[in-house]
VEXLO-230331 format. One record per atom (N, C-alpha, C): y, z, x; residue in one letter. Coordinates in steps of 0.05 Angstrom, whole numbers, plus 5000, padded with zeros to 4 digits. Layout:
REM residues N
YZXA
...
This chain:
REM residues 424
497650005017X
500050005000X
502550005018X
502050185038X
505150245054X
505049975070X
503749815079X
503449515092X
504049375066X
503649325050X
504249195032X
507849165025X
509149475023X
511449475023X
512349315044X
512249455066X
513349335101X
514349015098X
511048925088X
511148575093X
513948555069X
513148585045X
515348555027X
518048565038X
519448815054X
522148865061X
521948675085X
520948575100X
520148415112X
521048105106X
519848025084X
519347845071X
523447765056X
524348015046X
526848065029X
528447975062X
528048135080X
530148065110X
529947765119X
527947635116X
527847355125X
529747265105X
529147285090X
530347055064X
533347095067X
533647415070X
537347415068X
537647275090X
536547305125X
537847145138X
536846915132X
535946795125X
535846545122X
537946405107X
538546615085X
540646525061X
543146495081X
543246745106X
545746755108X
545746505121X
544446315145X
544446205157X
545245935150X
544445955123X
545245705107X
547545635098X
548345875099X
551245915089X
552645885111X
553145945134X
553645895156X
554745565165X
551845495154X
551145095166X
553345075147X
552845155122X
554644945101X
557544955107X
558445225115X
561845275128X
561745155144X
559345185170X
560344935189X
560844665182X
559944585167X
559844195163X
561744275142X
562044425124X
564844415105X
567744515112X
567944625138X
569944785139X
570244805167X
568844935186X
569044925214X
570444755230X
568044495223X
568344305240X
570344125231X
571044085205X
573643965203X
575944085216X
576244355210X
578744545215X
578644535249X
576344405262X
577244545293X
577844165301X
577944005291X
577843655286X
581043685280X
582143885257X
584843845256X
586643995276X
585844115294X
586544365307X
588144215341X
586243995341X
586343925358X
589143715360X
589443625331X
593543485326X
594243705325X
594043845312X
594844175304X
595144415304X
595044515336X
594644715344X
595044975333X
596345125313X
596745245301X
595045295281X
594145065270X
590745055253X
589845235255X
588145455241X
586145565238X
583845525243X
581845575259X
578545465256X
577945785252X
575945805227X
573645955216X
571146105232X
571546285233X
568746485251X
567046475233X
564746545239X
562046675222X
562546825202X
561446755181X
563046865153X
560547135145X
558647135166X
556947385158X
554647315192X
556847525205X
555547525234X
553647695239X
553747935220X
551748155226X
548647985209X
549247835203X
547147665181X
545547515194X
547347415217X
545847185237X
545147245263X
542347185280X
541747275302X
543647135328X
544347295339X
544747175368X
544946825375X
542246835383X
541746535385X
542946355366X
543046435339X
543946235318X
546446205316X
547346465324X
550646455324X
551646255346X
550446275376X
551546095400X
550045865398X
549145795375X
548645525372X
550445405354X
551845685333X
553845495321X
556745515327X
556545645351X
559645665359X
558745325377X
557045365399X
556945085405X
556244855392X
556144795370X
556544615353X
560144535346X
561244735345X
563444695346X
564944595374X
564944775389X
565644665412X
564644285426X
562044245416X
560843995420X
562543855399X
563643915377X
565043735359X
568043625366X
569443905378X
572243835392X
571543685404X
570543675425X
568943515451X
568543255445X
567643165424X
566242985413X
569542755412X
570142925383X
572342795367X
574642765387X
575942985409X
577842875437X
577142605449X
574542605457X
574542385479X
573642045465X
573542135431X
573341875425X
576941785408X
578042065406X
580742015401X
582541855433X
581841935455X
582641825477X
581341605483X
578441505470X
578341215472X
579941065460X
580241065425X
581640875408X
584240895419X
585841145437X
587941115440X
588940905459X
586840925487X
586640735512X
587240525503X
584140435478X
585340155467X
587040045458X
588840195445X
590740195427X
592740125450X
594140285469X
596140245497X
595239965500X
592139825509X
592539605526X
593839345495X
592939345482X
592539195458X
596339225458X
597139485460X
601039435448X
601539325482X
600639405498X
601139365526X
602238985528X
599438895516X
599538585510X
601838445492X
601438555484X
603838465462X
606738525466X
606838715471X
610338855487X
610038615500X
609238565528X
609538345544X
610238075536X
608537905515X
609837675500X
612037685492X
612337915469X
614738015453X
617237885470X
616738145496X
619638215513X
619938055521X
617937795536X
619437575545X
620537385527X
619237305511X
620637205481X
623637245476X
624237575467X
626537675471X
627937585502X
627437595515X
629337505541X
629537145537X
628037015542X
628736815528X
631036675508X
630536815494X
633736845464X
635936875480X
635037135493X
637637235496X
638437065523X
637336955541X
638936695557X
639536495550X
638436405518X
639136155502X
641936245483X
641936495486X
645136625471X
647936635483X
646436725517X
649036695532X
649836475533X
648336215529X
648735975529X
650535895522X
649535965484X
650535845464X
654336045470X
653436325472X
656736365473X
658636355492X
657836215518X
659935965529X
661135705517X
659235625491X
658635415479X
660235395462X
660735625438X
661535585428X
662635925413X
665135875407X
666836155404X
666836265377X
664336325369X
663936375336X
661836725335X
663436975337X
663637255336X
659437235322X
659337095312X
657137195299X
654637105319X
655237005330X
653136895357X
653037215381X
655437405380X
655337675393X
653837885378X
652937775360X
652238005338X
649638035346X
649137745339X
645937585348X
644837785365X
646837635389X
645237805416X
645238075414X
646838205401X
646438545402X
644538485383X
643538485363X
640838535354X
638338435365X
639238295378X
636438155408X
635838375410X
638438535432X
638638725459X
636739045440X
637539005407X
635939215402X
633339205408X
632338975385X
630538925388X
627838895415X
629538775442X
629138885471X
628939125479X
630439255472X
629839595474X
627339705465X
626639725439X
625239765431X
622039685430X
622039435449X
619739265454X
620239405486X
621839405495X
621339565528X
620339915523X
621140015504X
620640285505X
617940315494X
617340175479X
614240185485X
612240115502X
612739895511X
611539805534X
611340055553X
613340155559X
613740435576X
612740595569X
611940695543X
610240935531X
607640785533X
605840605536X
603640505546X
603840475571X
604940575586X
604140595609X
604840295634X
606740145622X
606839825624X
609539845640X
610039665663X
612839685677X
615039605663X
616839715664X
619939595643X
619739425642X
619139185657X
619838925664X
621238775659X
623538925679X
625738725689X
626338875715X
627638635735X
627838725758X
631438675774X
632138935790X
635338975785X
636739115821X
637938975820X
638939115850X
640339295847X
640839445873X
641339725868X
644139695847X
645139935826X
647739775807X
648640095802X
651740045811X
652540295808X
651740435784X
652640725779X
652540875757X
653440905740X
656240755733X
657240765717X
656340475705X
656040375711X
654740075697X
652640115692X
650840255696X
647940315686X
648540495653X
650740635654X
650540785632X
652140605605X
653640455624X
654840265606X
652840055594X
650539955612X
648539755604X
647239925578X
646740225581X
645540375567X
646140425534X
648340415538X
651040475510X
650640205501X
650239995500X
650739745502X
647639745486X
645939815493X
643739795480X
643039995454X
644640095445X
644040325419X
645940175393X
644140285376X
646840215355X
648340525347X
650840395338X
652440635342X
654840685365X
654940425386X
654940475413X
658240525408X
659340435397X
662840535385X
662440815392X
660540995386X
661541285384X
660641385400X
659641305429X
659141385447X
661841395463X
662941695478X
665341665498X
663141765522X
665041575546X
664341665573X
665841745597X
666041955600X
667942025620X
666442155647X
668541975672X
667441965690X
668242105713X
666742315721X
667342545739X
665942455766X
665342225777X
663242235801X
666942275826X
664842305844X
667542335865X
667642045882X
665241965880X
665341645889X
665141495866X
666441325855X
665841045836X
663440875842X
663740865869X
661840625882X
659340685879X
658141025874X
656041145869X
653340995861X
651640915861X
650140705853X
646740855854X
645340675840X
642640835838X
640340575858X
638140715865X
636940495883X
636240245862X
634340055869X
634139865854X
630939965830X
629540065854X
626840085831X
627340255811X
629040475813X
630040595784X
632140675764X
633040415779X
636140305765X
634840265722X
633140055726X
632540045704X
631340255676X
629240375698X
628040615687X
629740895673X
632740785701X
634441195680X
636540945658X
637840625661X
638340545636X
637040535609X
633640565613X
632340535577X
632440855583X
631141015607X
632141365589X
634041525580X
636541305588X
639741425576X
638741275549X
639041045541X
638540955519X
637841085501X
635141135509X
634041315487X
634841585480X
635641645490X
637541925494X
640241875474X
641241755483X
643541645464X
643041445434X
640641325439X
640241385407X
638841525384X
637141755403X
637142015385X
639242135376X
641642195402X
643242335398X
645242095371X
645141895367X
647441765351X
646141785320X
643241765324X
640941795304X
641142095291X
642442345306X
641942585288X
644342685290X
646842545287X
649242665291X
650842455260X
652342615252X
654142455227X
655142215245X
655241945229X
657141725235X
659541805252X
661842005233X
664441955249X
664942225269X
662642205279X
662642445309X
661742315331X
662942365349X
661842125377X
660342355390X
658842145401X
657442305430X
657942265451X
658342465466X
660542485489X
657742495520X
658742335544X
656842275553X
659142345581X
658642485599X
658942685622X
656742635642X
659242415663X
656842345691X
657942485710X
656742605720X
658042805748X
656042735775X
657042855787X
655942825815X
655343155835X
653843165840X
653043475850X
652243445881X
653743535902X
652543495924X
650143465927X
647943625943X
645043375953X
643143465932X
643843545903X
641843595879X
642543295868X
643643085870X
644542845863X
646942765847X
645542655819X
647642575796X
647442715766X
648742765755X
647542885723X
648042805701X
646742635684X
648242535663X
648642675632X
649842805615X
650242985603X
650442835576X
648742875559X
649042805530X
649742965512X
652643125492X
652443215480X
653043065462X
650743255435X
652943095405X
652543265376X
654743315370X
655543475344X
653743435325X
651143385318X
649043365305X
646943585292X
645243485283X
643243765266X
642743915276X
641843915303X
640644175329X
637844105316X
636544255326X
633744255334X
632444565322X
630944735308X
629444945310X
627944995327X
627245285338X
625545355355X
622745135366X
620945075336X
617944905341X
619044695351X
621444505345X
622444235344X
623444275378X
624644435392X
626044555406X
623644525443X
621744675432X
619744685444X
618144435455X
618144305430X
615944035431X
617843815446X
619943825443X
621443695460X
621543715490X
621643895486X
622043985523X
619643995531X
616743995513X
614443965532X
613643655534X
614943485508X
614943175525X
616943095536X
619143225548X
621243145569X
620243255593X
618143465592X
617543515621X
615243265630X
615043135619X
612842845625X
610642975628X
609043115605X
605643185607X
603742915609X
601543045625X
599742915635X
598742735612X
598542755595X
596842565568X
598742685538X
599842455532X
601242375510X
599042145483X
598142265472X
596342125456X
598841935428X
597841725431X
600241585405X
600441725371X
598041755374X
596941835349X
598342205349X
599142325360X
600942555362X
604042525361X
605142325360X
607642195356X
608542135328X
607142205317X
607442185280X
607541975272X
608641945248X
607941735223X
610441715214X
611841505221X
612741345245X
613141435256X
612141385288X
612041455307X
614941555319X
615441765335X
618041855347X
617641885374X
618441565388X
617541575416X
620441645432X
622141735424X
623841685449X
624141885467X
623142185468X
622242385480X
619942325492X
617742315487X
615942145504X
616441885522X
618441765518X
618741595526X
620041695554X
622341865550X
624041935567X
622042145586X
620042155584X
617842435595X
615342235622X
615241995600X
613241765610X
615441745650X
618341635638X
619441545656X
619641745673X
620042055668X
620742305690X
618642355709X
616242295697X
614642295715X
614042085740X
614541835727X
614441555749X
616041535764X
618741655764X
620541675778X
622441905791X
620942085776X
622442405789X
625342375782X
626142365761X
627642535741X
627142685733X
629242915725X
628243125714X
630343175684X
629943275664X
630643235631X
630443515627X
633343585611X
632643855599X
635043825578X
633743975549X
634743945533X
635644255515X
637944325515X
638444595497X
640044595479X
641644665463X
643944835445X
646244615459X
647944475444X
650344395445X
653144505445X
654544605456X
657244775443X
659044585425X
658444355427X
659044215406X
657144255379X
655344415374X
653844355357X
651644305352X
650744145365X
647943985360X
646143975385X
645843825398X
644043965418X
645943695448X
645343865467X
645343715494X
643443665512X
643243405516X
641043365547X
642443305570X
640643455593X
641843365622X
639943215628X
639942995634X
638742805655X
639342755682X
637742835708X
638742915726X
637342715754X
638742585764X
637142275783X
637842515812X
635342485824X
635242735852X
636842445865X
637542595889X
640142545903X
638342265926X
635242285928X
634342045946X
633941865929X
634041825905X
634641465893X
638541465886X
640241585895X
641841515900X
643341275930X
645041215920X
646641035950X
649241065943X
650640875957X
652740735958X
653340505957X
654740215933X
655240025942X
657640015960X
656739805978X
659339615991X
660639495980X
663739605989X
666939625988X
667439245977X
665339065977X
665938835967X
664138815941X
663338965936X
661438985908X
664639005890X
664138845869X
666638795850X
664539105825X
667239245816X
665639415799X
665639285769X
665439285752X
665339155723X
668539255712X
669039035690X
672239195694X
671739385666X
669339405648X
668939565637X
668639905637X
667839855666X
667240145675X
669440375670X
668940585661X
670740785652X
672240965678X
673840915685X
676141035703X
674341335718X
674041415739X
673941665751X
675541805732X
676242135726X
677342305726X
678342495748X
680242545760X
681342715785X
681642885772X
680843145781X
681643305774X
684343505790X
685143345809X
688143485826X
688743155828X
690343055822X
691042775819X
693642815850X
693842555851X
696642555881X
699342505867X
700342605894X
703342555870X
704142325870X
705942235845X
705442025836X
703541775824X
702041915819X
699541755811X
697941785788X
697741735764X
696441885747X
694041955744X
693542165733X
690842285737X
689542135720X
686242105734X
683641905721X
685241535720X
686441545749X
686241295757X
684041165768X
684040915765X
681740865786X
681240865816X
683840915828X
684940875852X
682740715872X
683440485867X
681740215883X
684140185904X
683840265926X
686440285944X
685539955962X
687639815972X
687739565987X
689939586014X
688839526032X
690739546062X
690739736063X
692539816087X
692640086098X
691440326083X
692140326052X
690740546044X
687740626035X
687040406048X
683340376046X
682940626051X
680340686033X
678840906040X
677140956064X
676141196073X
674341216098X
671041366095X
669641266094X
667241406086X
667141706102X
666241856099X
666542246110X
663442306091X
662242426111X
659242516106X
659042766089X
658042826061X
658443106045X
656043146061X
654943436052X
651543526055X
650443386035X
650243256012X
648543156003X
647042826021X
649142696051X
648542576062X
649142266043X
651242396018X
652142086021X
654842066017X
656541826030X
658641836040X
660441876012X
663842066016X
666042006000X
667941936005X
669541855995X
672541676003X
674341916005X
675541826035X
678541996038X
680741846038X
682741936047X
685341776046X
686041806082X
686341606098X
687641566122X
689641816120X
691541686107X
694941816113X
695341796085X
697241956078X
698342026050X
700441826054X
700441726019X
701341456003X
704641456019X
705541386023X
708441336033X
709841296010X
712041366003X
713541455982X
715341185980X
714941015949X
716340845947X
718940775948X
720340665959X
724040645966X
724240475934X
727640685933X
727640575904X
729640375900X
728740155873X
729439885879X
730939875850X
733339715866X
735039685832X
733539595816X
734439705788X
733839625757X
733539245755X
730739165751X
730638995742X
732439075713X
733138655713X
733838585675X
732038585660X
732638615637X
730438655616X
730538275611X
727538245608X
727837955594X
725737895584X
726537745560X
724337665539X
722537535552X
719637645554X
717937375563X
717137145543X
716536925553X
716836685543X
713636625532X
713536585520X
710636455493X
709036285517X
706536485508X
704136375529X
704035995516X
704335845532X
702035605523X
699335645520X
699035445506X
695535375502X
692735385529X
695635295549X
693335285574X
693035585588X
696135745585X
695536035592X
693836205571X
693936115539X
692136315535X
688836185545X
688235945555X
685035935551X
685136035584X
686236025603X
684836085624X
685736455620X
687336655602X
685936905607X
684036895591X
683236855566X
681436795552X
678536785572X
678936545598X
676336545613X
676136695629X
678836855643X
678537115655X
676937355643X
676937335617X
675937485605X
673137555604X
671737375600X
668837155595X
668237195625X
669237185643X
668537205671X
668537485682X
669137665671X
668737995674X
667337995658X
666637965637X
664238035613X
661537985635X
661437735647X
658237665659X
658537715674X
660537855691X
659637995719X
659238315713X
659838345693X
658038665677X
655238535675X
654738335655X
652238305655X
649838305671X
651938065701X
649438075714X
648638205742X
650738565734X
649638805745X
647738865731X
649038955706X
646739175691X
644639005680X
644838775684X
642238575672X
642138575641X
644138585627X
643438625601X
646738595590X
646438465569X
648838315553X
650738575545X
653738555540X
654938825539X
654338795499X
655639065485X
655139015460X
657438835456X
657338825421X
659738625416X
662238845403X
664538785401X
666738925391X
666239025362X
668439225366X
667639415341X
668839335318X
669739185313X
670638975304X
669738845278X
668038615309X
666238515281X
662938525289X
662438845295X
659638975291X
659139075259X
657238925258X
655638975220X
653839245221X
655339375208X
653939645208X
651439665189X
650939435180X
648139435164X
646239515201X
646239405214X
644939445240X
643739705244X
646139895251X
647140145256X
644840355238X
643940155207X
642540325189X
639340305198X
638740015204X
636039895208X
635040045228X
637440075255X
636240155289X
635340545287X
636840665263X
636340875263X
633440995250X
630540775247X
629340965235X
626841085251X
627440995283X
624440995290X
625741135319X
626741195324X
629541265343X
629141505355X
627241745330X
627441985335X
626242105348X
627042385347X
626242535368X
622142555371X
């Protein structure tokens, strides 16, 4: 009789664990293994323990924790195949695209030597978007910018940059370097123009229309150059805050499929490039408001052009901050003859302009007459007209890329289209 019970309670213990065990499997395949499958976009996700551990032996339990673990495992490395594929497959296609797009846009410059009709400038700025946006992916697959640029000062790189956003009206730039001539090497001339880009059209993308974003190039002895994006915009929260700055620090594996729906490459993008080139990106709190990035080019892909390098006449004036007398402050002071500059070695090891001898004080000359000037002819207005046209393409063919068109007659239907894929 008392064997009879035994087997019975016996008999009652199998079955519960068995029951429990079952229950177990079914959480795992209903609940586990999905929840640790979402965990993996999702870190914050929840994944499910043993819902009755005192129920299950040992062994059964580390067979179903490793079931799970074999499932992350599983579902990561076939998420990083379809992704691989996915890079070479856009990889291919960026490439056609972008040459396509370049194409146009040398059949544009064409046409607007050709012929003087505002809507042919429009054109090409929606090329130049459209080029952006076919290069910044290419760059988030892992693909070279492709285009190739000799070394081109810094202030024309940021101007090539502005030139490529829509919005580019509300970009101001003021220019604090202590050399003008300042210039970046050639191999990553191109690379910090699409990471200002994108920079500046997040920042134009999360800021109201009639607030500009103010863009601050400085120069720092031998830590290099710094380019400074602020803009009066939404700001960012803590999670949003975070995720930013861990794809501006350029992490090792950026999966596409973690970039959302539609995708928001331009932080990744700018993270892809910090790493290929050793930039460094940091993004906080705006005192304007909304948030600021420093983008920062170390001081060995910097140079100097030579004193016969013509600078673009677009380029935005130095700012002095102790100006000379007589001279107004945030001139450009391009000095000629005697008052040529002299190269003088900082510690950062690259040269700045001094002054020989102080300006000699102009002798003062009787009062010109006032006199009406006389009505341009037809032939003086077309040759400034081609003076004009002739500084436009010697911007161009520094920064390698068309300037935008006037604010004028820019169609702000554009402005709406370029903002939806832009973000952070």
């Amino acid at each position: 009789m008392a064997h009879a019970e035994l087997s019975e309670r016996q008999a009652k213990t199998a079955e519960a664990r068995t029951a429990a065990l079952v229950d177990e499997i079914r959480q795992l395949a209903r609940k586990r293994i999905p929840a640790a499958a979402l965990s993996l976009s999702h870190p914050s996700a929840p994944v499910p323990g043993l819902r009755e551990a005192t129920e299950v032996d040992g062994d059964a339990a580390r067979l179903l924790t490793e079931a799970v673990q074999a499932t992350r495992t599983a579902v990561l490395e076939e998420r990083r195949r379809v992704d691989a594929a996915a890079r070479a497959a856009m990889r291919g296609t960026s490439a056609k695209i972008q040459s396509l797009l370049n194409q146009s846009q040398r059949l544009l410059h064409e046409l607007q030597h050709e012929y003087d009709d505002p809507r042919i400038l429009q054109l090409d700025f929606r090329n130049e978007l459209a080029l952006r946006r076919t290069q910044a992916t290419a760059v988030l697959c892992d693909a070279w910018p492709g285009l190739a640029r000799q070394n081109s000062p810094l202030v024309e790189i940021v101007l090539g940059a502005q030139s490529r956003v829509a919005g580019y009206e509300r970009v101001k730039v003021s220019n604090h370097l202590r050399d003008e001539r300042l210039a970046l090497a050639a191999r990553a001339a191109e690379p910090l123009a699409i990471a200002l880009a994108e920079l500046l059209a997040n920042a134009t993308a999360y800021s109201h229309p009639d607030t500009d974003v103010q863009v601050t190039v400085q120069q720092s002895g031998g830590r290099g150059a710094f380019l400074v994006v602020d803009d009066a915009g939404i700001g960012m929260d803590d999670d949003a805050l975070d995720r930013a700055r861990a794809l501006l620090a350029g992490p090792s594996e950026v999966l596409l499929t973690e970039l959302g729906d539609p995708p928001q490459t331009g932080f990744a993008v700018v993270g892809r490039l910090v790493v290929q080139y050793g930039f460094h990106c940091h993004i906080e709190a705006s005192p304007f408001g909304g948030m600021r990035t420093i983008l920062r080019v170390p001081a060995h892909l910097l140079t100097v052009m030579e004193d016969d390098h013509t600078l673009s006449v677009l380029a935005p004036a130095p700012v002095s901050a102790h100006p000379e007398p007589g001279r107004p402050a945030g001139g450009r002071g391009r000095e000629t003859g005697q008052d040529a500059p002299e190269a003088a070695a900082e510690p950062s090891g690259l040269p700045t302009r001094r002054r020989r001898s102080p300006r000699p004080a102009p002798a003062a000359a009787p009062a010109a007459p006032v006199s009406v000037p006389a009505p341009r002819t037809p032939e003086q207005a077309e040759s400034s007209w081609a003076a004009l046209q002739q500084g436009t393409q010697i911007g161009r063919s520094v920064t390698g890329r068309a300037p935008a068109p006037d604010e004028d007659g820019h169609d702000h239907l554009g402005d709406q289209d370029d903002q939806g894929d832009d973000e952070k």
